[in-house]
BALO-557000 format. One record per residue (C-alpha): residue number from 1; residue in one letter; chain; x negated, y, z. Coordinates in nm, 2 decimals, always signed. Each point is the difference from the previous one (the first is absolute). Layout:
<recs>
pos->NUM | code->A | unit->A | u->X | v->Y | w->Z
...
</recs>
This chain:
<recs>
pos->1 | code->X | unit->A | u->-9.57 | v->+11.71 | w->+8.89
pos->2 | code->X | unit->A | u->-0.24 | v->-0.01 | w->-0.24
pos->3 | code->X | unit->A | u->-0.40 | v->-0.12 | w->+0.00
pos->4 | code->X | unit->A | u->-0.24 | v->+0.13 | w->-0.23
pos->5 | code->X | unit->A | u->-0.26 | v->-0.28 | w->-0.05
pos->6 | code->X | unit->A | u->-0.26 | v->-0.08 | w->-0.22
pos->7 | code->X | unit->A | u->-0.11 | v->-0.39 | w->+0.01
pos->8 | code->X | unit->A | u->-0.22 | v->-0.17 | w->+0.23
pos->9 | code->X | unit->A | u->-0.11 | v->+0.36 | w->+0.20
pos->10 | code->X | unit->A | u->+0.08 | v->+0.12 | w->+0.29
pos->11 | code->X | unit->A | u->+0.37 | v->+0.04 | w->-0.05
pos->12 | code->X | unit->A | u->+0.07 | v->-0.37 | w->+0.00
pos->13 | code->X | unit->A | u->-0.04 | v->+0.09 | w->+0.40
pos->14 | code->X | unit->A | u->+0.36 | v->+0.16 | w->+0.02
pos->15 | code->X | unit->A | u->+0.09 | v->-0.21 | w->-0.28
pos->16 | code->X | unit->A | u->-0.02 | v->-0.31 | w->+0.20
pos->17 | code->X | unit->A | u->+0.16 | v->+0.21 | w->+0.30
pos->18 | code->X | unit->A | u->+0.28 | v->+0.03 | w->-0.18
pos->19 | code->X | unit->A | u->+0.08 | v->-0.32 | w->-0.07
pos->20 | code->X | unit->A | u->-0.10 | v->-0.15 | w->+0.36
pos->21 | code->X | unit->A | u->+0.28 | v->+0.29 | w->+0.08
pos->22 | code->X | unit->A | u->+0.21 | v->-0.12 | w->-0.24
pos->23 | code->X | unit->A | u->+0.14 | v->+0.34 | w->-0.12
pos->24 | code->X | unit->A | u->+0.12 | v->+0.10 | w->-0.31
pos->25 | code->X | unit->A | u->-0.21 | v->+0.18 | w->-0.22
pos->26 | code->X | unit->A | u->-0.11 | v->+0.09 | w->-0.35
pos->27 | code->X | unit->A | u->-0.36 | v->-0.09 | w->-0.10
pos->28 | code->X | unit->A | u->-0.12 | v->+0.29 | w->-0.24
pos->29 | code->X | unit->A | u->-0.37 | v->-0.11 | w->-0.14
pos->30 | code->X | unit->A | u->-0.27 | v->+0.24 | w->-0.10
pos->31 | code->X | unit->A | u->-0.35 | v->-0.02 | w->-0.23
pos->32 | code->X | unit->A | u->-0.19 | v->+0.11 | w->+0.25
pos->33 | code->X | unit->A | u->-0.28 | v->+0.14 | w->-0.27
pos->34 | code->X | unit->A | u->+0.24 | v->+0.19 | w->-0.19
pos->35 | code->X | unit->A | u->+0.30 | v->+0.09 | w->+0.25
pos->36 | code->X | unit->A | u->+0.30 | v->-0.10 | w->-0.25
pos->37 | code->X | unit->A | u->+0.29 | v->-0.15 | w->+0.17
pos->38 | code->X | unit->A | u->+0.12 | v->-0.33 | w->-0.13
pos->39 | code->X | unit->A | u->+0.29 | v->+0.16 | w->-0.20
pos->40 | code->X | unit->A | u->-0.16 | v->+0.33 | w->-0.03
pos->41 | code->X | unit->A | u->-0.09 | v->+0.30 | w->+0.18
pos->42 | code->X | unit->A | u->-0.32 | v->+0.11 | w->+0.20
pos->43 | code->X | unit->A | u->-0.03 | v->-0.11 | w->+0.32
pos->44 | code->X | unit->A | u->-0.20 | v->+0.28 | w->+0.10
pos->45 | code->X | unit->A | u->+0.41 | v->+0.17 | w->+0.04
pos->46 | code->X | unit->A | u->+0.04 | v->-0.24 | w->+0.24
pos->47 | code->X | unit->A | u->-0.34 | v->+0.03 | w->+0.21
pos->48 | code->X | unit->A | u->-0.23 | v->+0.28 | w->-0.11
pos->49 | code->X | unit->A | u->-0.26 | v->-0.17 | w->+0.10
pos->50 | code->X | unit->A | u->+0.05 | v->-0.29 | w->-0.25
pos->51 | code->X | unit->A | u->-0.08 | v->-0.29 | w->+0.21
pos->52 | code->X | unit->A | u->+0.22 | v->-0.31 | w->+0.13
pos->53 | code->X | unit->A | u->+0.19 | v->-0.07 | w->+0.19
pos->54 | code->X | unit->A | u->+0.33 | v->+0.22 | w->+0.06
pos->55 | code->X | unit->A | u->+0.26 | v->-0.09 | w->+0.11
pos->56 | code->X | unit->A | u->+0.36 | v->+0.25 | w->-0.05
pos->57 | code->X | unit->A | u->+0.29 | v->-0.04 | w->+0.23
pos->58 | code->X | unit->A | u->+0.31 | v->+0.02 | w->-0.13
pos->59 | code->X | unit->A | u->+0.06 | v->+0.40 | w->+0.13
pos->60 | code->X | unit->A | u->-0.33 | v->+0.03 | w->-0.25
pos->61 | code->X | unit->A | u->-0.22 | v->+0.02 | w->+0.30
pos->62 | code->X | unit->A | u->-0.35 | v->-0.10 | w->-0.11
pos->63 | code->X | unit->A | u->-0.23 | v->-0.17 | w->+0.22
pos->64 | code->X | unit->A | u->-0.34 | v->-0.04 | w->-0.06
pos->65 | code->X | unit->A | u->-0.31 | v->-0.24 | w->+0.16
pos->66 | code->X | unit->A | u->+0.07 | v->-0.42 | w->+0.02
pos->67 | code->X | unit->A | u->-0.05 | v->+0.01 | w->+0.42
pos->68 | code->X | unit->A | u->+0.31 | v->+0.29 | w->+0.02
pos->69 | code->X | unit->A | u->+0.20 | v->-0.16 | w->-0.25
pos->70 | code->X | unit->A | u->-0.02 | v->-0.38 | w->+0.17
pos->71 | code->X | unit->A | u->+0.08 | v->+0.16 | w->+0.32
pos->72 | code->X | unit->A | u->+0.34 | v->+0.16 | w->-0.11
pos->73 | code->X | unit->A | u->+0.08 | v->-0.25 | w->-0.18
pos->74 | code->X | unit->A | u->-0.05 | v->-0.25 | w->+0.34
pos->75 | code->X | unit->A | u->+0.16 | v->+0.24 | w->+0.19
pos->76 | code->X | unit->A | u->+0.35 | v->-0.05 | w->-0.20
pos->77 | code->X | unit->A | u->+0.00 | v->-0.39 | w->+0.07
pos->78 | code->X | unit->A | u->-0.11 | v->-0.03 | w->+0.35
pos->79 | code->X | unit->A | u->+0.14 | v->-0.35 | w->-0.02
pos->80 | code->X | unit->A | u->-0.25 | v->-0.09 | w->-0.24
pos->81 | code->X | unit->A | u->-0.29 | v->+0.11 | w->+0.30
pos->82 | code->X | unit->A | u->-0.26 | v->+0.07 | w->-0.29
pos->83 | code->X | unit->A | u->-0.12 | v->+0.27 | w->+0.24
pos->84 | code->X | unit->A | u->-0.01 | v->+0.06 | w->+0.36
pos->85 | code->X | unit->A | u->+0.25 | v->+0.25 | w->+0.17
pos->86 | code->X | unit->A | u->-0.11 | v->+0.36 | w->-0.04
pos->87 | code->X | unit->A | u->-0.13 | v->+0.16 | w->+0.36
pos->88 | code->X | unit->A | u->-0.18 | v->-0.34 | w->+0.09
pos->89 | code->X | unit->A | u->-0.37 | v->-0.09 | w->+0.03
pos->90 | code->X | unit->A | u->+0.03 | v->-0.25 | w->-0.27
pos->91 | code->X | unit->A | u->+0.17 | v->+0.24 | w->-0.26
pos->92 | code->X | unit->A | u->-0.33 | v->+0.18 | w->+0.05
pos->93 | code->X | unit->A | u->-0.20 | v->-0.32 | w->-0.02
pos->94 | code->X | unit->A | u->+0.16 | v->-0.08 | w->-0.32
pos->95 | code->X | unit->A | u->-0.07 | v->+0.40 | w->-0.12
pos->96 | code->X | unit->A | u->-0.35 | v->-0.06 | w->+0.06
pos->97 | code->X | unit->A | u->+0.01 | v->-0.35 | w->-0.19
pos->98 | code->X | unit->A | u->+0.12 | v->+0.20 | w->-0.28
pos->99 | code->X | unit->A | u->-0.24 | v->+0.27 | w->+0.01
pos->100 | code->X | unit->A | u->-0.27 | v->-0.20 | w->-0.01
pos->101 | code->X | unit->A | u->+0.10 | v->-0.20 | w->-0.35
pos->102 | code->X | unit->A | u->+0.06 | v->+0.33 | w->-0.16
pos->103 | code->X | unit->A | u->-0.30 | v->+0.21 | w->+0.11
pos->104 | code->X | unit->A | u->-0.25 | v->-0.28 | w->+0.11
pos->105 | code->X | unit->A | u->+0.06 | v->-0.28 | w->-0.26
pos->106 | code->X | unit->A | u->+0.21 | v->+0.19 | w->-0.27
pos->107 | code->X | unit->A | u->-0.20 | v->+0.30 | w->-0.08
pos->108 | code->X | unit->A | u->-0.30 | v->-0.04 | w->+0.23
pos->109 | code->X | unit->A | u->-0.07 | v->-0.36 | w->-0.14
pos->110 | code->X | unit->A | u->+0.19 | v->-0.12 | w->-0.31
pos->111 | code->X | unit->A | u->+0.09 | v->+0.30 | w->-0.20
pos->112 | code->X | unit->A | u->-0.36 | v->+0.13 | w->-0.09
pos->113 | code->X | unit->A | u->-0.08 | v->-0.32 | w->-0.15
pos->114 | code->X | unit->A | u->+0.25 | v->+0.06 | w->-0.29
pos->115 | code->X | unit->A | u->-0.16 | v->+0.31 | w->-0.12
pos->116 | code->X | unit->A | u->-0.23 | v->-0.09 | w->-0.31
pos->117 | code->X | unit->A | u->-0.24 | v->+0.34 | w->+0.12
pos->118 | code->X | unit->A | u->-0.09 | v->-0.19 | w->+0.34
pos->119 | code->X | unit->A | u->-0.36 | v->-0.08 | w->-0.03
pos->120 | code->X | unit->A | u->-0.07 | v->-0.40 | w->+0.12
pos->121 | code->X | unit->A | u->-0.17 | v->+0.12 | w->+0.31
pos->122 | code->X | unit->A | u->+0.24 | v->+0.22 | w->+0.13
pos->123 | code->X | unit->A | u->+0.22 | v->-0.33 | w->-0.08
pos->124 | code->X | unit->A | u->-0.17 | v->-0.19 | w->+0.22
pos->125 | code->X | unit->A | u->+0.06 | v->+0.24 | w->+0.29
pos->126 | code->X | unit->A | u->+0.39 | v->-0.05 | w->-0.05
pos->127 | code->X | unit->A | u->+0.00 | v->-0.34 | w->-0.02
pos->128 | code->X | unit->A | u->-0.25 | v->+0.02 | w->+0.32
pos->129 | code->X | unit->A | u->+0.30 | v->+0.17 | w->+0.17
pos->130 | code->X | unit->A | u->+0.24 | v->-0.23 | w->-0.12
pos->131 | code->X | unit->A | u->-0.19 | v->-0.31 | w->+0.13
pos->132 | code->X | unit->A | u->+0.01 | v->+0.16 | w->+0.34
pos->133 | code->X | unit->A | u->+0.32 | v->+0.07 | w->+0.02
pos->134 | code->X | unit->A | u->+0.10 | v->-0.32 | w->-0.15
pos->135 | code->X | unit->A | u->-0.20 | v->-0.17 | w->+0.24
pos->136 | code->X | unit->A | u->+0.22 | v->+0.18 | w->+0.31
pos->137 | code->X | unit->A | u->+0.31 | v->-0.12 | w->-0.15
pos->138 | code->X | unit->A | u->-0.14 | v->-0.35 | w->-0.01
pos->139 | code->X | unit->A | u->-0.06 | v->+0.00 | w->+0.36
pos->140 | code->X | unit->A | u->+0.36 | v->+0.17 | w->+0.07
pos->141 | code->X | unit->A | u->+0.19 | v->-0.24 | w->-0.22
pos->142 | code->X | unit->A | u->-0.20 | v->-0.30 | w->+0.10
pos->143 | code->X | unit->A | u->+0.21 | v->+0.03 | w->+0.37
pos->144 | code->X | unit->A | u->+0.36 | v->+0.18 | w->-0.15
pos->145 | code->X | unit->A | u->+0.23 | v->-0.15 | w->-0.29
pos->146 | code->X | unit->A | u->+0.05 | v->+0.35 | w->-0.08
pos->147 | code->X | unit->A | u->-0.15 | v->+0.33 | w->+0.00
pos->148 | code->X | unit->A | u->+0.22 | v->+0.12 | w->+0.31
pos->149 | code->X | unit->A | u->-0.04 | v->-0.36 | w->+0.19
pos->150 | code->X | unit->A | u->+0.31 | v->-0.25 | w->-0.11
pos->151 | code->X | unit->A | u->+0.20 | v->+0.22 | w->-0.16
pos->152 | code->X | unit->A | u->-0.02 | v->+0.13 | w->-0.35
pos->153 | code->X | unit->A | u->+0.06 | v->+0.34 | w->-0.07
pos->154 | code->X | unit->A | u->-0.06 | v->+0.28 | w->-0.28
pos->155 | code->X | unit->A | u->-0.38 | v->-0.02 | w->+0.08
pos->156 | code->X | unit->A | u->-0.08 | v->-0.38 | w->-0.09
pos->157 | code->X | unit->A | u->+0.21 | v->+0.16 | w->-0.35
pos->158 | code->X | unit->A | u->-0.27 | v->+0.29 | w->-0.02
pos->159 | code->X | unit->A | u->-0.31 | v->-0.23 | w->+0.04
pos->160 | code->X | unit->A | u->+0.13 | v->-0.25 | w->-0.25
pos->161 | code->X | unit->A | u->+0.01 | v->+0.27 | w->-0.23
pos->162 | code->X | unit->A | u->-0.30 | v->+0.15 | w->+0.04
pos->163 | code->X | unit->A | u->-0.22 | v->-0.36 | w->+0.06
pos->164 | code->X | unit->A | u->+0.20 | v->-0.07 | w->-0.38
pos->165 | code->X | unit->A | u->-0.28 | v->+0.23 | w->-0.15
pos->166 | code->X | unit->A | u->-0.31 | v->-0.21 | w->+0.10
pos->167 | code->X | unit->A | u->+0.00 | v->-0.22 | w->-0.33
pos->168 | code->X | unit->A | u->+0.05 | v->+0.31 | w->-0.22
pos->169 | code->X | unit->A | u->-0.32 | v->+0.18 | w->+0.10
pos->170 | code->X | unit->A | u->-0.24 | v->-0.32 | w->+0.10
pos->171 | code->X | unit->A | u->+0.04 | v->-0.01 | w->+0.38
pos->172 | code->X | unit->A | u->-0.01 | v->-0.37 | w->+0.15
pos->173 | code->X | unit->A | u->+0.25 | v->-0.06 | w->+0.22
pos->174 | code->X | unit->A | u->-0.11 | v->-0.37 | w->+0.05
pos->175 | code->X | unit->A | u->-0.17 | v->+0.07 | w->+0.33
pos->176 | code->X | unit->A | u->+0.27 | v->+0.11 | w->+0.17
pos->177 | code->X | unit->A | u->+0.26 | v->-0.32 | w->+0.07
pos->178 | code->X | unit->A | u->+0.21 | v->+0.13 | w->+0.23
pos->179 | code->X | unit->A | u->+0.06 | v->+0.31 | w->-0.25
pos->180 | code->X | unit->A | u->+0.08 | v->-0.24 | w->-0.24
pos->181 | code->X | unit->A | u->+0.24 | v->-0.22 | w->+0.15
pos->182 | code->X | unit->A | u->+0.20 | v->+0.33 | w->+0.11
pos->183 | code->X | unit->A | u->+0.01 | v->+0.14 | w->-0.38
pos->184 | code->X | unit->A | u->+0.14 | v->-0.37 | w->-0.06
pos->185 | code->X | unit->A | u->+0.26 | v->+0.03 | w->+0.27
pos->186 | code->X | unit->A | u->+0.09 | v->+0.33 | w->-0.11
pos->187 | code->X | unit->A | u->-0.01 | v->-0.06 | w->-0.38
pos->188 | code->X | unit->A | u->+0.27 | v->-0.27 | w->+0.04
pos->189 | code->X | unit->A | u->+0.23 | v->+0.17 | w->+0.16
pos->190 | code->X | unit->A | u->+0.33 | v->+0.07 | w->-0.21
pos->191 | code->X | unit->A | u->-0.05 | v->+0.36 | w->-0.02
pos->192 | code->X | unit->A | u->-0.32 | v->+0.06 | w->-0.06
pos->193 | code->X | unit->A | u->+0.06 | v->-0.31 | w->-0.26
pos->194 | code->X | unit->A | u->+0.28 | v->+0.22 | w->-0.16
pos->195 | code->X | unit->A | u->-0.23 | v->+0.33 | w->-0.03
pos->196 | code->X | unit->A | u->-0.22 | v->-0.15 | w->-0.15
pos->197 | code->X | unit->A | u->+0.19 | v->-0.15 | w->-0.28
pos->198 | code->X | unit->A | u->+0.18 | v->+0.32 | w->-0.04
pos->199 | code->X | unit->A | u->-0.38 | v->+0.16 | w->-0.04
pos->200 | code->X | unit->A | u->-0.13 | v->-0.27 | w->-0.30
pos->201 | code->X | unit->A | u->-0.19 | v->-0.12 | w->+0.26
pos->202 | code->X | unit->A | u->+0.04 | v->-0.37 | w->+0.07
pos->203 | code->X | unit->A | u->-0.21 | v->-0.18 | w->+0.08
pos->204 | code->X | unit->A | u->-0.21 | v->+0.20 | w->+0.22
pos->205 | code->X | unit->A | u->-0.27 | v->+0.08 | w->+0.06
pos->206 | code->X | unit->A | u->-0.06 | v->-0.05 | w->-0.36
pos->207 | code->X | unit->A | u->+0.14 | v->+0.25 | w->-0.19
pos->208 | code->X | unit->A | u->-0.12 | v->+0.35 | w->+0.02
pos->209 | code->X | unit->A | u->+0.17 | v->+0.30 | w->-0.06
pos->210 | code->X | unit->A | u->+0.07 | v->+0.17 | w->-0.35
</recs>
């Protein structure tokens, strides 16, 4: 298999999947301004639509979108438990968990706040959003170790990952202690810990992406 990533976006999602899997796989990093593959070559052959992450099987299947590439990924080490059985209530409970980073905190919240064109006050209304939402994620991880109660799965992965952006575009994060204590948790693990070195991108939160 090989992922398509470009450091410290979205793609460390799968990135750090694929190491909590432990699989092996070839890391294949992208500029995500000007689509040249490390090594050479446009990535826009890979994915037309130019953005990260994909991931390609070894048949040279391409699969496309972090929450469908985490899921296949879980699905071939059920051992590992990163996600519930499919068919259950709490495979759709942890569906919805990852909906909600990528539509609600993801691009309804963080990712208009790295476009230079966004006027400040329609700024404000994102990061009005955000402190909402990170205010209900506070009250849910105030009462569970993890995002689906004491287990970790692929989710507490996805919000780690997204939460990482905060410091890049001025959102305070202080407020919310049980968030933080949860990216702390997550951050060490040995995985995540590895992805990140592999993106340039210890110590987080730090760093931001190039």
């Amino acid at each position: 298999m090989k992922l398509f990533f470009a450091p410290g976006s979205s793609s460390l999602f799968p990135h750090i999947v694929l190491h909590e899997a432990e699989l092996p796989f070839e890391p294949v990093r992208i500029d995500e301004h000007t689509k040249v593959i490390s090594g050479g070559g446009d990535y826009r052959s890979v994915n037309p639509l130019g953005y990260v992450p994909a991931l390609v099987l070894n048949d040279g299947t391409l699969l496309t979108e972090g929450a469908a590439i985490v899921q296949y990924i879980a699905d071939l080490v059920p051992g590992k438990k990163l996600v519930p059985p499919n068919g259950t209530i709490e495979r759709v409970k942890l569906q919805a968990w990852l909906n909600f980073f990528a539509s609600e905190i993801h691009k309804g919240g963080f990712s208009p706040l790295f476009y230079k064109g966004v006027p400040e006050e329609g700024r404000d209304l994102f990061r009005t959003r955000l402190r909402a939402r990170f205010t209900h994620l506070d009250g849910h991880l105030s009462s569970n170790e993890y995002l689906m109660g004491r287990n970790y799965s692929v989710a507490d992965a996805h919000f780690f990952v997204v939460s990482n952006w905060a410091s890049w575009v001025d959102f305070d994060l202080s407020p919310y202690g049980a968030v933080l204590a949860h990216r702390q948790r997550i951050g060490s693990r040995p995985a995540v810990v590895a992805a990140l070195e592999a993106e340039g991108l210890v110590p987080w939160p730090a760093t931001q992406p190039h």
